[in-house]
TIZAKOL-526945 format. One line per field, with one value per residue (C-alpha): x, y, z; residue in three letters. Coordinates in steps of 0.5 Angstrom, whole numbers. Example, Ala and Ser with C-alpha at 12.3 -4.5 7.8 and 13.67 -1.06 7.14 Angstrom:
BEGIN
u = c(25, 27) $
v = c(-9, -2) $
w = c(16, 14) $
rest = c(ala, ser) $
END
This chain:
BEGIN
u = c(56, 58, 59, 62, 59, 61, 56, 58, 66, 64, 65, 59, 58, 51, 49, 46, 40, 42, 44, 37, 33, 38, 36, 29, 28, 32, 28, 21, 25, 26, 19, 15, 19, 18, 11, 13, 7, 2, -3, 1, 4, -3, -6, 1, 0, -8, -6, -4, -8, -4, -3, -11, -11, -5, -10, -16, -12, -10, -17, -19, -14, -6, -2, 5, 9, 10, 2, 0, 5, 3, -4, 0, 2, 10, 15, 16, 21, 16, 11, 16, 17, 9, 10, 14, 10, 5, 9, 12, 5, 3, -2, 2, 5, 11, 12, 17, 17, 23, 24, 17, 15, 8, 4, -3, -7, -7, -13, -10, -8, -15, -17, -14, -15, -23, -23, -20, -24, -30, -27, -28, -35, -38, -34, -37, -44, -45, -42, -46, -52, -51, -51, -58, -60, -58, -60, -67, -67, -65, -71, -77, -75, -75, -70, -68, -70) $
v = c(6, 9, 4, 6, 4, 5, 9, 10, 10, 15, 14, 15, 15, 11, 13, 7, 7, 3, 9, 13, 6, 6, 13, 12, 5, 9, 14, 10, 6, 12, 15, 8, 8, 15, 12, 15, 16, 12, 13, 12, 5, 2, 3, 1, -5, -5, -5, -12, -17, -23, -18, -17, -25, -26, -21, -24, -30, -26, -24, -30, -32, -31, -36, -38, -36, -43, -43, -37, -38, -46, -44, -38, -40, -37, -38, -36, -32, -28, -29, -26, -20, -19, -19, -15, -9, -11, -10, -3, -1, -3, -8, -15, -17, -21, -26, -30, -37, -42, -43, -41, -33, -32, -27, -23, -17, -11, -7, 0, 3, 2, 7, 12, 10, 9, 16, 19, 14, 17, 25, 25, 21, 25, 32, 27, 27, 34, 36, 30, 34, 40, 38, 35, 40, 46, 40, 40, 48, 48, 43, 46, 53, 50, 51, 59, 62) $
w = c(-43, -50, -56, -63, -69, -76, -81, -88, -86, -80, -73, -68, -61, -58, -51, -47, -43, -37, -33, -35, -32, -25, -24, -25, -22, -16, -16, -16, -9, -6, -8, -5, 1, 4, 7, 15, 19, 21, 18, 10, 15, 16, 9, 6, 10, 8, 1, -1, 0, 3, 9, 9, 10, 15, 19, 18, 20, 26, 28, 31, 35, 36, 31, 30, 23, 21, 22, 19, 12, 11, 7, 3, -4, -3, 2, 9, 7, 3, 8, 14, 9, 9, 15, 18, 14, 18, 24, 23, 22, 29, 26, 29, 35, 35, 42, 42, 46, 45, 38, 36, 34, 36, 32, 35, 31, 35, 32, 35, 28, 24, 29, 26, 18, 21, 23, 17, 13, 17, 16, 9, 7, 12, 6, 2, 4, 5, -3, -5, -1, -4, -11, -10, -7, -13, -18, -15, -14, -22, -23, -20, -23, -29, -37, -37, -43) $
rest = c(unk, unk, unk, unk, unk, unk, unk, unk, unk, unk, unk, unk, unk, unk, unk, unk, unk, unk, unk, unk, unk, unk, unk, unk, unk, unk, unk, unk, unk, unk, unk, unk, unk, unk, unk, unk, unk, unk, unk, unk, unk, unk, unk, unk, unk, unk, unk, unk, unk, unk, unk, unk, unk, unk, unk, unk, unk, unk, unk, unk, unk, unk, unk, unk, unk, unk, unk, unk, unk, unk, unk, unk, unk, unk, unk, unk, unk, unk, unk, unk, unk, unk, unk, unk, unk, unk, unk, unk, unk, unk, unk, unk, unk, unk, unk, unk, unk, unk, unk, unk, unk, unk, unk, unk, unk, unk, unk, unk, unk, unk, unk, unk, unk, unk, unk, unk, unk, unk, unk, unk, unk, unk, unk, unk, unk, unk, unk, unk, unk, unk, unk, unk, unk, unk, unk, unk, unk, unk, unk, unk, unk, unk, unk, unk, unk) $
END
């Protein structure tokens, strides 16, 4: 948007910033919602802490949406949002009967976040190893003059 402002008798022309927010605020969107593999949908899905307590609630036994939303301080279209990004991670199962919406964990995802986990903490490990070793080889050899 452009505006015209009178300085000191002269016309000048100020650009808005609004279009510079649009794109930018777009082009964050698009960089949020590119998450396609499986393992980017579980630790999406992992990262909110309302969707950890809707699995936890999950953990013990199957549980209607109504059921699971009541103890949550937001809606349940909020709720049914969260949990809609559990259900394309794979992490929840919906089963509908009548008019209720049934909801189970299915665990079979963090199978695949645990061994990715369990990959790199053993990378870690090992360079955490090695840097105690070469520190101990420095310490027993003593200063270099």
């Amino acid at each position: 948007m452009l505006y015209r402002t009178e300085l000191h008798g002269t016309a000048r022309i100020k650009h808005s910033t609004c279009w510079l927010n649009i794109v930018a605020a777009l082009t964050f969107s698009n960089m949020v919602e590119r998450v396609s593999t499986p393992l980017d949908l579980t630790y999406m899905a992992l990262a909110d802490p309302t969707r950890r307590a809707i699995l936890q609630r999950l953990r013990s036994a199957e549980a209607r949406v109504t059921e699971i939303a009541e103890p949550l301080p937001m809606s349940l279209a909020a709720v049914s949002k969260h949990i809609v990004v559990l259900e394309r991670a794979g992490l929840v199962r919906r089963e509908v009967r009548g008019r209720d919406h049934y909801l189970s964990a299915d665990p079979q995802p963090l199978t695949e976040a645990e061994k990715w986990i369990s990959d790199y903490t053993g990378f870690w490990e090992r360079r955490a190893d090695a840097l105690a070793d070469h520190l101990e080889q420095h310490l027993h050899e003593g200063p270099t003059p």
